[in-house]
N, C-alpha and C positions, 0 to 999 in steps of 0.2 A: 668260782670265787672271785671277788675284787675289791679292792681296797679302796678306800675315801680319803682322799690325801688332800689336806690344805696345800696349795704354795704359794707363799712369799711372791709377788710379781715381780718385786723390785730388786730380788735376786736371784730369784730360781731356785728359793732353798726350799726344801719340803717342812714344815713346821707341825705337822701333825698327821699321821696314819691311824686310819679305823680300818681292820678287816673286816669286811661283812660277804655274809654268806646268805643266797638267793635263794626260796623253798621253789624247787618246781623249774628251774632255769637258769641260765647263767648270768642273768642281771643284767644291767645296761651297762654297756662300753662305749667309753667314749674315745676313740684312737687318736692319737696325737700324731700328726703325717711329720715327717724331716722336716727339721728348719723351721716347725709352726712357733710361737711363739705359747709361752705357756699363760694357760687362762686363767681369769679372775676368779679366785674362791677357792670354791670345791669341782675337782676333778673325780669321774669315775673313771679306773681304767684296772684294766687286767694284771698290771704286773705291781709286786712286792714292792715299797719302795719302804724306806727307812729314815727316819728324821734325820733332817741334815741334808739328803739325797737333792743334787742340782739338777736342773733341766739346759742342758750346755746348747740349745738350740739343735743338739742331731738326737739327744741320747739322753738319760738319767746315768747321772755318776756319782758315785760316794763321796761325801768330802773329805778330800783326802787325809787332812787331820784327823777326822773321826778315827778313817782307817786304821793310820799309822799308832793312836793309840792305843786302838784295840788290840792289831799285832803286838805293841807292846809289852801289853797286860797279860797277853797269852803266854808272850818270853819270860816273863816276871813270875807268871803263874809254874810253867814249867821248869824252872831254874828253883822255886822255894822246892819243888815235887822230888827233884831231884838232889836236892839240900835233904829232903826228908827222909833220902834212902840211907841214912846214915845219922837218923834221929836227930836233927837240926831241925829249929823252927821254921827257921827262913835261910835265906842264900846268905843274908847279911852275918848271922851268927856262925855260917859254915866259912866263908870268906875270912872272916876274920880272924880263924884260928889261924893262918896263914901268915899272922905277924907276931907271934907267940911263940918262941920256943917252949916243945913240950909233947906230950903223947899227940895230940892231936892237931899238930903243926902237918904232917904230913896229908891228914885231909883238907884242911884248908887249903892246902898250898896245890892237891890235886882239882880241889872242884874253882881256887881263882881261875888258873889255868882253863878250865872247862869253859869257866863262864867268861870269862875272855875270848875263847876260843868262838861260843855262842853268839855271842855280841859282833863279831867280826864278821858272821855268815849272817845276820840279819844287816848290818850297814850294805854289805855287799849285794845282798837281794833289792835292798832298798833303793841304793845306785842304779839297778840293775834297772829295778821299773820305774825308777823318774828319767831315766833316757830312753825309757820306750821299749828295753829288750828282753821283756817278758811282763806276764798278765801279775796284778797285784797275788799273791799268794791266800789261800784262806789261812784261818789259823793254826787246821789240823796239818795244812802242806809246809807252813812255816816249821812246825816242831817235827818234822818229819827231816826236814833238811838241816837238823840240828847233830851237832856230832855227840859222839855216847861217850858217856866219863868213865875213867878207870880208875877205881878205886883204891889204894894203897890199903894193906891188912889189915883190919880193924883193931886199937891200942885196947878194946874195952874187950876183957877177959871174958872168953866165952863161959855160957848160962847166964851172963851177969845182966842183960841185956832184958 
């Protein structure tokens, strides 16, 4: 298999991937050696890259933005999921019971904590790999390295649910 990737010369951005798949062979490759400079157009070459993806002269790498807001979106994703275990929309509406006195102050006020607690172990990881001392995380290792929430007794009368 190999992909048909536009780049950008003038930055080394990737602006367009096509997968395409070869009847009968592995297709034409075209190897990019260390340090070559990247070529005009359309490249064929063997590996996956992803819009956005730069040619930094040794390597293809992500831009980093893209990255960071992916992980993002993942943290955002698994914080509503986790909102949801307690039939909350989103994190936003479980958060918020947390400034309310009343039956359901005491979830909010456990899952702020959580997702505070979340938020502090993603800036940390983040730290971690713009000084170089560990590889970008994927998404599933991001929420892996996320701590588990404790829930206080639920205020809604059981069967009622």
């Amino acid at each position: 298999m190999t992909y048909r990737t536009e780049i950008d010369v003038g930055t080394g951005r990737v602006i367009q991937v096509e997968q395409k798949v070869y009847g009968g062979g592995p297709g034409v490759t075209i190897a990019l050696d260390l340090g070559s400079p990247v070529p005009d157009g359309f490249i064929e070459c063997g590996l996956p890259l992803n819009r956005g993806d730069i040619w930094d002269g040794l390597r293809w790498t992500a831009d980093p933005v893209d990255v960071q807001a992916a992980l993002t979106i993942a943290l955002n994703s698994h914080l509503d999921s986790v909102a949801g275990q307690c039939r909350y929309d989103s994190r936003f509406t479980c958060a918020l019971r947390a400034g309310f006195p009343g039956p359901f102050q005491a979830e909010g006020m456990a899952f702020a904590k959580f997702m505070d607690d979340c938020n502090m172990v993603g800036y940390t990881i983040m730290q971690q790999v713009k000084a170089g001392l560990r590889p970008v995380p994927t998404e599933a290792e991001l929420i892996a390295e996320m701590p588990m929430i404790e829930w206080p007794l639920s205020p809604i009368p059981e069967g009622a649910a």
